[in-house]
C-alpha positions as CSV (number, residue, x, y, z in Angstrom):
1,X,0.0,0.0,0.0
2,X,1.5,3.4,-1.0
3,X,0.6,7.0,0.4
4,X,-2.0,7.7,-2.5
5,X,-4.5,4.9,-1.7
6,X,-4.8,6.8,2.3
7,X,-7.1,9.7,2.9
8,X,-8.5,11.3,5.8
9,X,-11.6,10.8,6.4
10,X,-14.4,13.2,6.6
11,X,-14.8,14.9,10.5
12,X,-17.3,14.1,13.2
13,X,-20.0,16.3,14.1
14,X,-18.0,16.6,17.4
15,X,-15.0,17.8,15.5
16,X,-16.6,20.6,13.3
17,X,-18.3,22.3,16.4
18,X,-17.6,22.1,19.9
19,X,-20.4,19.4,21.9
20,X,-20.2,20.1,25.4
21,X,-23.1,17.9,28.4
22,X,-24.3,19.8,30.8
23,X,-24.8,17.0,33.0
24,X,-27.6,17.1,35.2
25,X,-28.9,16.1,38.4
26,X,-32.9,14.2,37.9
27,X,-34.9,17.2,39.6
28,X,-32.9,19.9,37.6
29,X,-33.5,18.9,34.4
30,X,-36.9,20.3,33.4
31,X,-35.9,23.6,31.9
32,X,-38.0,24.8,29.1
33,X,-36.9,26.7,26.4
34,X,-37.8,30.0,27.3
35,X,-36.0,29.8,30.9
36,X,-33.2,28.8,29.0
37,X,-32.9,31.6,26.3
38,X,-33.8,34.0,30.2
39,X,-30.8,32.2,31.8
40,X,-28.5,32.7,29.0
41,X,-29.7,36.4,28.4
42,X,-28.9,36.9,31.9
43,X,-25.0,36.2,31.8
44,X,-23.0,39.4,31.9
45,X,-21.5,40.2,28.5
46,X,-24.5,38.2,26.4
47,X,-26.7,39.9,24.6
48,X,-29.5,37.8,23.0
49,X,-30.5,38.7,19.6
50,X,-33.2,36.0,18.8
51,X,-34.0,32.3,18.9
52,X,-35.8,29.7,17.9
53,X,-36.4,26.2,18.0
54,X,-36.0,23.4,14.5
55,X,-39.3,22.1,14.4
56,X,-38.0,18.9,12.7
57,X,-34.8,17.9,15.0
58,X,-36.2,19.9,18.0
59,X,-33.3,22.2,18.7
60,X,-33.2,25.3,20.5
61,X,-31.1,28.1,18.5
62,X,-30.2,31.2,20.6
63,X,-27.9,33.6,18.2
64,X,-26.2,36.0,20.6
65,X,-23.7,38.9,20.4
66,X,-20.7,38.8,23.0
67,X,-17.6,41.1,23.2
68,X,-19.1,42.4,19.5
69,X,-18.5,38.7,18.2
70,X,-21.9,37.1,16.6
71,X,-22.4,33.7,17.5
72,X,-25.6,30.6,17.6
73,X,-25.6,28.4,20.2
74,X,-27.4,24.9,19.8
75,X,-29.6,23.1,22.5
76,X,-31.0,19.9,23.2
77,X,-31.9,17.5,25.7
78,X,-30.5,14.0,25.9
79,X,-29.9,11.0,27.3
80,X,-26.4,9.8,29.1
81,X,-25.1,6.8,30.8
82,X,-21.5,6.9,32.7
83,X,-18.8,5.1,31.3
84,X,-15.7,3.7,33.6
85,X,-13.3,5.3,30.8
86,X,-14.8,8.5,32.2
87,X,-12.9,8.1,35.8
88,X,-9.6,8.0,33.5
89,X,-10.1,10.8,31.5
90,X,-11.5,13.6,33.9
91,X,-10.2,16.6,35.9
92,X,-9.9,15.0,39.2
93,X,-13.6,14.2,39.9
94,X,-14.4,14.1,43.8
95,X,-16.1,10.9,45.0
96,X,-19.3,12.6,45.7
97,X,-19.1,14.0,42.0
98,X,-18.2,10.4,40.8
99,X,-21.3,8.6,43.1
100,X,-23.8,11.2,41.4
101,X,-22.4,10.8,38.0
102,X,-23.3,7.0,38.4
103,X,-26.9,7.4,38.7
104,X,-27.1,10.5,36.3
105,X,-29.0,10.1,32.9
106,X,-30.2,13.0,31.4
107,X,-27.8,16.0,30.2
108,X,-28.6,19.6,28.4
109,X,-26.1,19.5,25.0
110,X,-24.3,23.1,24.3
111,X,-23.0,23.4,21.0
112,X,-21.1,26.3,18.7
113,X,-18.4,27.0,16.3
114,X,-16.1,28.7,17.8
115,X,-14.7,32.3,16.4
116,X,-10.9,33.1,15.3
117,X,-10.2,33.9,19.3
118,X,-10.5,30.0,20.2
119,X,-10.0,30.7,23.8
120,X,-12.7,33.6,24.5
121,X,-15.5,31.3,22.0
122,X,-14.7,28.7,24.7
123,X,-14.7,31.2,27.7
124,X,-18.5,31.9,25.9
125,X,-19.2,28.5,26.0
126,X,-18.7,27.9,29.5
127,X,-20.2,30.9,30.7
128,X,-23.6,29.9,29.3
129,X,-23.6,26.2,30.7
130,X,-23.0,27.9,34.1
131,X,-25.6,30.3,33.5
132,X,-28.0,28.3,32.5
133,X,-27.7,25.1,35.4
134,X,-25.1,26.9,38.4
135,X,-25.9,23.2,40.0
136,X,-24.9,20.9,37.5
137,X,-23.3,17.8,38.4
138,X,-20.4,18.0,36.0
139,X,-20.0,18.8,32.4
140,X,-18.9,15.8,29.2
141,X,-16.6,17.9,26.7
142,X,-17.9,15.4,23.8
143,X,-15.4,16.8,21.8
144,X,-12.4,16.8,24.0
145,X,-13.4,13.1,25.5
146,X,-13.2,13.7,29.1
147,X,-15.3,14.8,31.7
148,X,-15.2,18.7,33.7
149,X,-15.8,18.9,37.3
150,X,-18.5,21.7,38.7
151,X,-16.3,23.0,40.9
152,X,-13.9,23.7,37.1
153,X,-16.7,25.4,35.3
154,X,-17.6,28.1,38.1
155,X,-14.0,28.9,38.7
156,X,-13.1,29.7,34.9
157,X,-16.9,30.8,34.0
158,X,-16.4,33.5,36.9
159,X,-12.9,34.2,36.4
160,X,-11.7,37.9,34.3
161,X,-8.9,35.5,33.0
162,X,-9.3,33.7,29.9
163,X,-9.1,29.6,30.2
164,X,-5.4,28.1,29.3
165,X,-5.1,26.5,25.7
166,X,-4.5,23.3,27.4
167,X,-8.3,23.5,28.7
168,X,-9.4,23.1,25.1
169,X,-8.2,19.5,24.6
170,X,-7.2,16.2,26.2
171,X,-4.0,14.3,25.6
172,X,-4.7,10.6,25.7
173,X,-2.2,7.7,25.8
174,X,-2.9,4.3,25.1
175,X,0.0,1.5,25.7
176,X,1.0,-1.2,23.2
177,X,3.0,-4.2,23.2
178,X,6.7,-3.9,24.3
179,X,5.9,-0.4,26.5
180,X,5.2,1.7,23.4
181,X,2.9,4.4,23.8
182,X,0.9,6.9,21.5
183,X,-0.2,10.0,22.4
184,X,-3.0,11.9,20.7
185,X,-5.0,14.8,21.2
186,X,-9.0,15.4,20.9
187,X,-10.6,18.6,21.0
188,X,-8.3,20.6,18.9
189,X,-10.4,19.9,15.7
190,X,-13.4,21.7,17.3
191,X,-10.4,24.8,17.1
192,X,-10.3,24.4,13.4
193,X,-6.5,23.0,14.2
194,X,-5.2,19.7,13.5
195,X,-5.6,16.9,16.2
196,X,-1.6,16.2,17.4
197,X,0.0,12.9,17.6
198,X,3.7,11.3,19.0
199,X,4.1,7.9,18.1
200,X,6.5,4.9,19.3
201,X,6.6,6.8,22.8
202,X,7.4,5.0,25.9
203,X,6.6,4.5,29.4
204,X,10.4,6.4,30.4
205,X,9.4,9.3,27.9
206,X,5.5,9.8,27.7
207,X,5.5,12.8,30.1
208,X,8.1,14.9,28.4
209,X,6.2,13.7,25.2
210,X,3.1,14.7,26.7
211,X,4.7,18.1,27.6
212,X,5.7,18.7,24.2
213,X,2.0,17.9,22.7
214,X,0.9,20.5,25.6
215,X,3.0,22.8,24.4
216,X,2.8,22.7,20.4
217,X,-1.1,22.5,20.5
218,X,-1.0,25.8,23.0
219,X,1.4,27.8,20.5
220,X,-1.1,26.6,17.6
221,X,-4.2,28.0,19.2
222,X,-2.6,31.3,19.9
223,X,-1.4,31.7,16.7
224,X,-4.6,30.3,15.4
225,X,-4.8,31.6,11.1
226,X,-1.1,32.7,11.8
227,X,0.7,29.2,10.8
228,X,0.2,26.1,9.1
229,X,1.6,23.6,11.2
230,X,2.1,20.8,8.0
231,X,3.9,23.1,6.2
232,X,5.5,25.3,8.5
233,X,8.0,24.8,11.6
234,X,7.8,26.4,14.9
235,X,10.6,27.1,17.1
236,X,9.2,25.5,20.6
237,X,12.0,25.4,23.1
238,X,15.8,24.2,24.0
239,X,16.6,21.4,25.2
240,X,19.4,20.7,28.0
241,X,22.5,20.9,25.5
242,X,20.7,24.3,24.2
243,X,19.9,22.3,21.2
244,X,16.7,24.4,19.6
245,X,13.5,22.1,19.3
246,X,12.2,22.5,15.7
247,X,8.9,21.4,15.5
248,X,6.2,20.0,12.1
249,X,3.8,18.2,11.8
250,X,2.2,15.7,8.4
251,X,-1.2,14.2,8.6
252,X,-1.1,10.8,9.3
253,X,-1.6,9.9,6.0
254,X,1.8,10.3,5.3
255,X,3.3,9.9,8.9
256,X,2.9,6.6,9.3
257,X,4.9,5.7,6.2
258,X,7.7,6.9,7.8
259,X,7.7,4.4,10.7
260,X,8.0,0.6,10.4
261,X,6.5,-2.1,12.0
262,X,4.3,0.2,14.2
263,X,2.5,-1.4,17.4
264,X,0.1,1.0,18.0
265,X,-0.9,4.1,15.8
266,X,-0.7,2.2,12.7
267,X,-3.4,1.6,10.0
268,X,-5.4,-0.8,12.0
269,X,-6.2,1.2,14.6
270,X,-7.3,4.0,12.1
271,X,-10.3,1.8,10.8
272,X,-13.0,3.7,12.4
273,X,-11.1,6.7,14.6
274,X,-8.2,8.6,14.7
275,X,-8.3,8.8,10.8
276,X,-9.9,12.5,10.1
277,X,-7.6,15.5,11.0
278,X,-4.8,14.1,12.8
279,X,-1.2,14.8,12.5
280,X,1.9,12.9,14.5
281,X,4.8,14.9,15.3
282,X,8.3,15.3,13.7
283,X,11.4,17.6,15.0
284,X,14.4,19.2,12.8
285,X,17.7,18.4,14.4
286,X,19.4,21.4,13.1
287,X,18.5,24.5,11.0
288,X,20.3,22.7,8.0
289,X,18.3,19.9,8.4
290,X,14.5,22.7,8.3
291,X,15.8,24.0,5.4
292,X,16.6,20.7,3.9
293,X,13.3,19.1,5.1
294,X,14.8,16.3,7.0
295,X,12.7,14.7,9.5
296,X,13.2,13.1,12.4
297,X,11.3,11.4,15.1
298,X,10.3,13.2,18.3
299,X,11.7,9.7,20.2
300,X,15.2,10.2,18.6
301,X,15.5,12.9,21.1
302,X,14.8,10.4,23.7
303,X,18.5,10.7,24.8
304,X,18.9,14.5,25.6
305,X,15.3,15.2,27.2
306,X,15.2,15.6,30.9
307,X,13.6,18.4,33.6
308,X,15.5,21.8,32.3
309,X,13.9,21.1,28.6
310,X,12.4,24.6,28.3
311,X,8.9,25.1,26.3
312,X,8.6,28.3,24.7
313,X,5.1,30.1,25.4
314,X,3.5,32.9,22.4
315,X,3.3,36.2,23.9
316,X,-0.5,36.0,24.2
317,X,0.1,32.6,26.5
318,X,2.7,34.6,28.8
319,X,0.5,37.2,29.7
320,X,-2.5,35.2,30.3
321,X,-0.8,33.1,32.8
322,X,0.8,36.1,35.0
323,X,-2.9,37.4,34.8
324,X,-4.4,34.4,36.1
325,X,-1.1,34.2,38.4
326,X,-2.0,37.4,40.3
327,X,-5.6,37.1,39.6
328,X,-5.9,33.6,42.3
329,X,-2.7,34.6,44.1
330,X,-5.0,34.2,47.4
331,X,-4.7,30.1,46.8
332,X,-0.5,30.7,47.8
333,X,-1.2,32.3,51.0
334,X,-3.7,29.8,51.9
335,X,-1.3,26.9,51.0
336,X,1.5,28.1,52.9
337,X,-0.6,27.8,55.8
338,X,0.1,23.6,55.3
339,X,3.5,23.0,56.0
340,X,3.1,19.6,53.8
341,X,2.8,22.0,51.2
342,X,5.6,23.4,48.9
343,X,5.0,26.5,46.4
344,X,7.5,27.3,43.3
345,X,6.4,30.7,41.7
346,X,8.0,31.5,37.7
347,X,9.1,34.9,37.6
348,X,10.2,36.7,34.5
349,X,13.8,38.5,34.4
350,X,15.7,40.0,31.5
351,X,18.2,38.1,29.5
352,X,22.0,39.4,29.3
353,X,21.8,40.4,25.7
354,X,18.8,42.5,26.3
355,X,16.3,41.3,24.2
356,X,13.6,39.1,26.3
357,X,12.9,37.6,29.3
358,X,13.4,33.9,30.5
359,X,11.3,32.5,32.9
360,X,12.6,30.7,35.6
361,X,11.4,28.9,39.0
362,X,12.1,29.7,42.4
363,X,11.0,27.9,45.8
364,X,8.4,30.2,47.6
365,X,10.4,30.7,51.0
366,X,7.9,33.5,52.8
367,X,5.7,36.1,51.7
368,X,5.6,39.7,53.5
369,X,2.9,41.5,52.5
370,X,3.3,41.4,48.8
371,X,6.9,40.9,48.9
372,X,8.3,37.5,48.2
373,X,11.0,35.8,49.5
374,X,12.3,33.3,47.0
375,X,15.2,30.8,46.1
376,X,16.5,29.9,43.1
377,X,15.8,26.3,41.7
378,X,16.6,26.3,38.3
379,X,19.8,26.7,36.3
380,X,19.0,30.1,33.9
381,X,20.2,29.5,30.1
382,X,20.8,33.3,29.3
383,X,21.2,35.0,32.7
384,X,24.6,34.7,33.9
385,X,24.2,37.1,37.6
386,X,22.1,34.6,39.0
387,X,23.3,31.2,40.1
388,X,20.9,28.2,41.8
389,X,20.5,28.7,45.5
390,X,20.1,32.7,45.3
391,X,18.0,33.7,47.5
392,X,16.4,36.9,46.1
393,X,13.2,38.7,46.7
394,X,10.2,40.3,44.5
395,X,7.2,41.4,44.1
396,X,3.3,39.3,43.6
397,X,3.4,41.6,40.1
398,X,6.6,39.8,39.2
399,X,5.1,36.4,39.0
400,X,4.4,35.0,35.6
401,X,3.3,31.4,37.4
402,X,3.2,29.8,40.2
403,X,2.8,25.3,41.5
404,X,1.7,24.5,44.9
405,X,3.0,21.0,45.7
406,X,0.2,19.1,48.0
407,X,0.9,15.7,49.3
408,X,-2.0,14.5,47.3
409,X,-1.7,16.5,44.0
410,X,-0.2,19.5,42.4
411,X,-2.3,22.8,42.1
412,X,-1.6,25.5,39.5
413,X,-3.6,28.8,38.9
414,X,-6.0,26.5,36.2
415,X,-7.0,24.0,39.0
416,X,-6.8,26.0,42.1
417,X,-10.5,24.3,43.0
418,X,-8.9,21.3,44.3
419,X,-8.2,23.3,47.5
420,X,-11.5,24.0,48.2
């Protein structure tokens, strides 16, 4: 079989727009469509325009203005039944949310196309499910495959900060024979962006792999209409040896033809999914090799990953994260109060040459007010005054990010609900 006979194959509904389940508890789910269109008028920033409701499939349309963006909004009710994989692929559901989700079968479907700013069309999205049931159960992201905890929704549908790039999809991996693993994205479609993919991973490389996915599909949505990711490379980071990481990608249709003997990712596991807009990974070694076109696998860099590989973020993503930072900077001071707790903050400092920052982490030692005390924990790549085990100190509006270390999970400014 050569490349020619392959084609991807046509997208799901849940790839052209984005399906998100409001899922609902039984006495809460006998809304009509007028309290609905009342609810959703009601959100701050909405204004409703018209609706009404496809006398043949029985949908409600609502078509809405918000932040002078036009969009139409889809509404039905449905049927739903928990599935185990569920437990696997959600944002740390509570066991309370996981006992109701057991007995749950109805949900409310939201559905919409998103506009060019991905981020804020999602921001829209969750806003309405909030404002229409504030006491759903949890919410199924059809389209990302995993499942949204309450407690999610009314942080980022109340928060001024828009949601994190990595909120828009889900990153699976599924093991094959001899410890391979492949890595694939869902949700990123529903972005008008092509799903991502790393093939012949492994169980000693996954997370960096999975970092890497995390970090590509991020710079893709911020740079949404800006790049074409099959045709064009992005500079994503350096790597320990201050090797540059080149990144491309090629839709599957031709990836695969450049691995042999695949045990998972190859064509038979294409048959019915995974087969529409999908694209694995590659990396340019060297500039000479980007201008040549030479590919080469994302695990032949296997060797030289490790904890200082450093992800680039676009502008846009920088920003947002020192905004949500500061915004739920409240979470750190309550954290410090556990002493089994231990906070690492980013802060942002000017490279030698003058042109940029790096961002680096320090250990949290005290905070004074809205001064910081702070150690240094990571060797800097472009700022030589500074060595690890500095002890320095700054402000909260020097943050770019921060990491709470729990001894049951880690909490960053896009989870923070986990302490509550």
């Amino acid at each position: 079989m050569n490349n020619k006979e392959l084609s991807e194959a046509p997208l799901g509904y849940w790839e052209k727009s984005s399906y998100m389940k409001i899922i609902l508890e039984p006495e809460n789910s006998n809304l009509n469509a007028n309290e609905i269109v009342e609810r959703i008028r009601k959100v701050e920033g909405i204004e409703v325009k018209d609706n009404h409701i496809d006398p043949q499939y029985g949908v409600l349309y609502v078509n809405l203005n918000y932040e002078n963006e036009d969009y139409e909004v889809g509404i039905y009710p449905d049927n739903f039944k928990f599935l185990p994989m569920y437990i696997n692929s959600s944002d740390n559901l509570s066991d309370l949310e996981i006992k109701k989700l057991k007995i749950a079968n109805k949900v409310l479907t939201i559905f919409m196309n998103f506009s060019k700013n991905i981020k804020k069309s999602f921001h829209l999205q969750i806003k309405i499910i909030l404002g229409i049931y504030p006491n759903l159960i949890a919410v199924e992201d059809e389209s990302a495959e995993r499942i949204l905890s309450s407690k999610w929704i009314k942080l980022i549908a109340n928060s001024k900060t828009l949601p994190a790039p990595t909120c828009l999809f889900n990153v699976q991996a599924v093991e094959g024979e001899n410890n391979t693993i492949w890595l694939h994205t869902h949700g990123l479609c529903r972005c008008k962006i092509t799903e991502l993919e790393i093939l012949n991973s492994n169980k000693e490389h996954y997370k960096v792999h999975h970092n890497l996915i995390n970090a590509y599909a991020s710079y893709l949505i911020d740079k949404f209409g800006e790049i074409d990711p099959r045709k064009e490379s992005t500079y994503l980071g350096i790597l320990s040896n201050k090797m540059p990481l080149i990144i491309t990608c090629k839709s599957w249709t031709e990836a695969i033809y450049e691995y042999d003997n695949l045990l998972i990712g190859g064509l038979k596991d294409r048959q019915r999914s995974h087969n529409t807009k999908t694209s694995p990974i590659f990396v340019y070694k060297t500039k000479e090799d980007e201008e040549k076109g030479l590919l080469s696998k994302v695990n032949d860099y296997d060797s030289i990953w490790n904890d200082n590989t450093i992800f680039y973020f676009s502008d846009e993503e920088t920003k947002r994260m020192k905004k949500a930072a500061i915004e739920r900077f409240d979470y750190i001071r309550k954290a410090l109060n556990n002493k089994e707790n231990k906070v690492i903050i980013k802060i942002g400092l000017k490279c030698d040459n003058g042109e940029g920052m790096e961002h680096i982490w320090f250990e949290l030692l005290e905070i004074n007010n809205d001064l910081l005390k702070v150690k240094l924990i990571q060797e800097p790549y472009n700022i030589s005054n500074i060595k690890i085990g500095d002890e320095k100190t700054y402000s909260k509006e020097d943050i770019t990010d921060w990491l709470i270390f729990t001894p049951k999970f880690n909490i960053t400014p896009d989870n923070v609900y986990l302490l509550d």
